[in-house]
Z-matrix of the N, CA and C atoms (Angstrom, degrees):
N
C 1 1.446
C 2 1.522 1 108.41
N 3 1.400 2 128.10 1 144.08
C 4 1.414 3 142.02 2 172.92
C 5 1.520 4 105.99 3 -63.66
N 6 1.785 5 110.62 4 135.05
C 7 1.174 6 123.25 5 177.70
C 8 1.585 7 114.29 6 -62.47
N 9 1.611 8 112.76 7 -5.93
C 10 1.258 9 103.16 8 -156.68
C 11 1.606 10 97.12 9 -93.63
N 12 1.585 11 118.07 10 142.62
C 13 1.282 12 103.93 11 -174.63
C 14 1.650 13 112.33 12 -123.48
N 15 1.572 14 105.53 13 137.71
C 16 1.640 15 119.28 14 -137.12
C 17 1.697 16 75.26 15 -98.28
N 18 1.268 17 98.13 16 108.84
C 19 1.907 18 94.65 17 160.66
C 20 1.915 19 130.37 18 -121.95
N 21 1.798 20 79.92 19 31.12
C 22 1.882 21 93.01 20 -177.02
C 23 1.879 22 101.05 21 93.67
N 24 1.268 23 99.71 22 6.17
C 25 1.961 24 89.09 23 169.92
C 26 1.365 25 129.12 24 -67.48
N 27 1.749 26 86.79 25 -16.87
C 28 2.227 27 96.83 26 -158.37
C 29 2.031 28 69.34 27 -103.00
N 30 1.592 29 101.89 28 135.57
C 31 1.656 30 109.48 29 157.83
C 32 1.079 31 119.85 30 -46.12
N 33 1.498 32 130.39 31 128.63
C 34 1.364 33 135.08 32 173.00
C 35 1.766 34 110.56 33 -59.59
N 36 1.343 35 111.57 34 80.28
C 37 1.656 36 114.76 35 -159.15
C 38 1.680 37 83.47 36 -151.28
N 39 1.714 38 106.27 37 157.12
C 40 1.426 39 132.66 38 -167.63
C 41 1.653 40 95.54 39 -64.39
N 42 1.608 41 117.16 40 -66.74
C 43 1.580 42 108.65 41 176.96
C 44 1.313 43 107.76 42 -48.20
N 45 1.418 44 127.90 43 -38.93
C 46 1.878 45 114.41 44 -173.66
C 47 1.604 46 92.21 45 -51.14
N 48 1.369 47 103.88 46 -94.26
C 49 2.034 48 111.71 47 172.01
C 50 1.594 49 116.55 48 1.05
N 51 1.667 50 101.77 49 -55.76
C 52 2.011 51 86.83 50 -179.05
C 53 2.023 52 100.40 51 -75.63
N 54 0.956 53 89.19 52 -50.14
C 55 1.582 54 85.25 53 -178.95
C 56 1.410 55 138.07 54 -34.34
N 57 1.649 56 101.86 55 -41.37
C 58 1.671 57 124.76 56 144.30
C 59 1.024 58 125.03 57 -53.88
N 60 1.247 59 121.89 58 -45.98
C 61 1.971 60 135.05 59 176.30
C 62 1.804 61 91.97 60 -52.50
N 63 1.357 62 100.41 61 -78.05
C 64 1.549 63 128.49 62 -164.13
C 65 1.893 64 92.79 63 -39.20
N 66 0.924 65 124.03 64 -59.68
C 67 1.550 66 125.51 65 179.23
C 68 1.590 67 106.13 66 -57.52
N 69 1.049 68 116.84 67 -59.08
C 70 2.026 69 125.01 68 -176.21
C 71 2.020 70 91.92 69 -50.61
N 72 0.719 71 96.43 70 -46.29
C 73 1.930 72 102.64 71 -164.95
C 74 0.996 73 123.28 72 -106.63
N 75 2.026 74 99.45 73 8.14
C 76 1.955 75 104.69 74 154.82
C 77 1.353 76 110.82 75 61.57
N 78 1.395 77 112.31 76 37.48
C 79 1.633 78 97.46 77 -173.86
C 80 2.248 79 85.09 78 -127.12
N 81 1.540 80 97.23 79 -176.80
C 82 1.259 81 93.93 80 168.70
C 83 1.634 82 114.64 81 -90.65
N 84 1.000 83 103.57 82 163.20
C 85 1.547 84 119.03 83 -156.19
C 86 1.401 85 98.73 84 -83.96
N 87 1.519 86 135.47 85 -13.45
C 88 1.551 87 117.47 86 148.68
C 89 1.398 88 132.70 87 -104.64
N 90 1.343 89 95.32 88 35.51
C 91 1.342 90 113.79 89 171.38
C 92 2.107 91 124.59 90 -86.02
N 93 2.284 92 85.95 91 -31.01
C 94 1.067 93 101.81 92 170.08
C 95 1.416 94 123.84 93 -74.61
N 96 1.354 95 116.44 94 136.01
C 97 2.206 96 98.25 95 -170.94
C 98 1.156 97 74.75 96 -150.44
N 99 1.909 98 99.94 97 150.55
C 100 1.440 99 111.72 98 -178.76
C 101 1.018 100 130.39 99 -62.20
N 102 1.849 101 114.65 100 -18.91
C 103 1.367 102 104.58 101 -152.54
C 104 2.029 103 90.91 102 -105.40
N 105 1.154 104 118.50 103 13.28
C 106 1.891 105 129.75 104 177.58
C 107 1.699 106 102.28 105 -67.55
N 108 0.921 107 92.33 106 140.05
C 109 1.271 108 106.48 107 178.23
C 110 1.869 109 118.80 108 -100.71
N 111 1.167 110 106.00 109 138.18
C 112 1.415 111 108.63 110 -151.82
C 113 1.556 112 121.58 111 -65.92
N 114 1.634 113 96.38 112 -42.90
C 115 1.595 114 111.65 113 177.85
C 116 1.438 115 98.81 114 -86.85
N 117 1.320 116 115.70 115 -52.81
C 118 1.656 117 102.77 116 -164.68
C 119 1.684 118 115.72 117 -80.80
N 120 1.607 119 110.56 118 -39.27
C 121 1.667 120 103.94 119 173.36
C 122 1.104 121 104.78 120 -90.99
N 123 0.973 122 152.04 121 -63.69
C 124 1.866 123 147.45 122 -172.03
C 125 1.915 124 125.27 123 -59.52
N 126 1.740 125 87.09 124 -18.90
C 127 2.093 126 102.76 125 167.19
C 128 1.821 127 93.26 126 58.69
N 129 1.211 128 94.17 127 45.17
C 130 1.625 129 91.67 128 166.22
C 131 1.090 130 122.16 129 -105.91
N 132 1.680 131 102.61 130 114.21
C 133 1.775 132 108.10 131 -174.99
C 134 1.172 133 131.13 132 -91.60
N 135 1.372 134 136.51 133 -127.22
C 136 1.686 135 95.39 134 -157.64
C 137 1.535 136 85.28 135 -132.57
N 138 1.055 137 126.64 136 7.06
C 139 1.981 138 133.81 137 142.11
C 140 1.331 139 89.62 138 -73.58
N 141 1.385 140 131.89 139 -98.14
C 142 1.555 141 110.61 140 -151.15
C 143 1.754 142 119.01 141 -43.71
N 144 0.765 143 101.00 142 -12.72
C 145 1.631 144 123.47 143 179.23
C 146 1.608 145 107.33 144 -40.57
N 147 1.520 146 77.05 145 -68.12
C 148 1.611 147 101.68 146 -158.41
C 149 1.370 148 86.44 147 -86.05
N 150 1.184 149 150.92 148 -35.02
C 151 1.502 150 143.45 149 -177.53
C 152 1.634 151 115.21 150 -69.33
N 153 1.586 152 104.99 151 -21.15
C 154 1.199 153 109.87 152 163.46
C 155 1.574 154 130.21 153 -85.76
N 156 0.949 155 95.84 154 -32.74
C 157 1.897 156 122.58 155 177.96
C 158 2.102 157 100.56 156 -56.42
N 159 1.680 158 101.83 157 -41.47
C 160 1.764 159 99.53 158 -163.41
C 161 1.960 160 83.14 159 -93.56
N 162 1.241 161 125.32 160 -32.34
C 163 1.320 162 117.42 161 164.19
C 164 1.646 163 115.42 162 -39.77
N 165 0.890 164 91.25 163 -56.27
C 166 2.248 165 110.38 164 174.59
C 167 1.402 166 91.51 165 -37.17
N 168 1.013 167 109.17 166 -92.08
C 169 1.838 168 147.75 167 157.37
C 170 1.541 169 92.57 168 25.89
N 171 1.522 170 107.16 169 -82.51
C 172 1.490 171 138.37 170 -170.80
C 173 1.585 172 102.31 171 -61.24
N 174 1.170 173 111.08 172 -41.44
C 175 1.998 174 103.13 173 -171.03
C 176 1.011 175 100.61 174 -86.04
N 177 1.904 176 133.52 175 -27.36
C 178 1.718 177 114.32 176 -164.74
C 179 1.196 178 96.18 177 -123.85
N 180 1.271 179 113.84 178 -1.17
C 181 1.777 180 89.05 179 178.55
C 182 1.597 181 101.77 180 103.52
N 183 1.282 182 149.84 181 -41.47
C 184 1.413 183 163.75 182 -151.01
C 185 1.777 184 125.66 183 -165.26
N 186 0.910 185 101.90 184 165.03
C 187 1.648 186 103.78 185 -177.49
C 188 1.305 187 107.90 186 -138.62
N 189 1.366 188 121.24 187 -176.72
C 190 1.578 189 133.69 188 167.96
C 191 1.316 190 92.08 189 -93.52
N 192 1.781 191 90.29 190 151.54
C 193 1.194 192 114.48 191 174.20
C 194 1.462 193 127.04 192 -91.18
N 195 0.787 194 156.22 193 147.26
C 196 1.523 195 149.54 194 177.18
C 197 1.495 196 121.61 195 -22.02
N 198 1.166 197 115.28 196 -44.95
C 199 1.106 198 119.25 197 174.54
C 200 1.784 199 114.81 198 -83.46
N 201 0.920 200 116.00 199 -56.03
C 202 1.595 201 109.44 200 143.72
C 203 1.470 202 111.67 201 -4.97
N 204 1.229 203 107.38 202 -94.10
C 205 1.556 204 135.33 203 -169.85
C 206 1.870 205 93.53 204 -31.70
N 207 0.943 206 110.19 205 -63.70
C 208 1.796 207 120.45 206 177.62
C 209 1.369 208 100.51 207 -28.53
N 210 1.594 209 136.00 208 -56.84
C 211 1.385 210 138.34 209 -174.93
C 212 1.440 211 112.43 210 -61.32
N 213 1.305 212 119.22 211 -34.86
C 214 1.491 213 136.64 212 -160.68
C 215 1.503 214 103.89 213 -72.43
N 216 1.236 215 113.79 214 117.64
C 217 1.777 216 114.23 215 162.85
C 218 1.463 217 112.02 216 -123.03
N 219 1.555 218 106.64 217 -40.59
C 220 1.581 219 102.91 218 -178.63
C 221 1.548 220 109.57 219 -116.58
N 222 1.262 221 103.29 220 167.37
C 223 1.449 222 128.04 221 170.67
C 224 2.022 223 96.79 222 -30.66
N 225 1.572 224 116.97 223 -77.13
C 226 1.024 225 119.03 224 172.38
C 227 1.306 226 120.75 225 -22.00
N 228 1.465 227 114.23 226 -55.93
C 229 1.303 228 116.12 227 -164.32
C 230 1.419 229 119.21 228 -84.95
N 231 1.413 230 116.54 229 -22.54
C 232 1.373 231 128.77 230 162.24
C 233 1.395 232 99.65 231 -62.93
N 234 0.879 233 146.66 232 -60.49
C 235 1.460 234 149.20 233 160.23
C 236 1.637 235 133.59 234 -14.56
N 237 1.604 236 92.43 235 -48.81
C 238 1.592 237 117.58 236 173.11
C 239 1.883 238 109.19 237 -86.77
N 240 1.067 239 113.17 238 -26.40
C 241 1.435 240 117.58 239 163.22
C 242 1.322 241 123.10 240 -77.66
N 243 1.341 242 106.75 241 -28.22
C 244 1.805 243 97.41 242 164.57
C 245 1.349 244 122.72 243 -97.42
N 246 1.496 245 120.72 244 -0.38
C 247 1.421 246 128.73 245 151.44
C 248 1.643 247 110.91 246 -69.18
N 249 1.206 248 98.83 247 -39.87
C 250 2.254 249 75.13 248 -171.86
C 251 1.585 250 83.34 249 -106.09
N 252 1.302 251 137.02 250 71.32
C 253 1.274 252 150.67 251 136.51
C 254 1.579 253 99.62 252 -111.92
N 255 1.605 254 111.87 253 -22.65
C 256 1.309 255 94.02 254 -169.79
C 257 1.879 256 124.01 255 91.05
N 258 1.341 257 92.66 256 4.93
C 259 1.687 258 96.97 257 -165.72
C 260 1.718 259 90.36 258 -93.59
């Protein structure tokens, strides 16, 4: 997990989200795009997963739940699941 610690400073907004991704997965930050897909374009496995999920955690306050997570394929949609969570 990244030393940097997410305590609601970055706006709860889609660029905040890739920007968080883009930091968890060490890549450059316009590499992340909404419409990438998490497992198949970004090769995120199911440690960075979960290292990204308590990253979530730390910037909004909350995460998806498992079943959530089931709907989620892209950046976008991870996005749209932590809006009607309310995070």
């Amino acid at each position: 997990m990244s030393v940097i610690a997410y305590t609601g400073s970055v706006p709860a907004s889609l660029d905040g989200l890739c920007a968080l991704i883009a930091i968890e997965l060490h890549v450059a930050t316009d590499v992340v795009l909404p419409g990438l897909r998490l497992v198949e374009d970004l090769r995120v496995d199911s440690l960075e997963m979960h290292s990204l999920l308590l990253a979530i955690e730390q910037w909004c306050g909350g995460m998806p739940s498992a079943a959530q997570m089931e709907t989620v394929d892209t950046v976008a949609d991870l996005y749209a699941c932590l809006q009607a969570g309310s995070c």
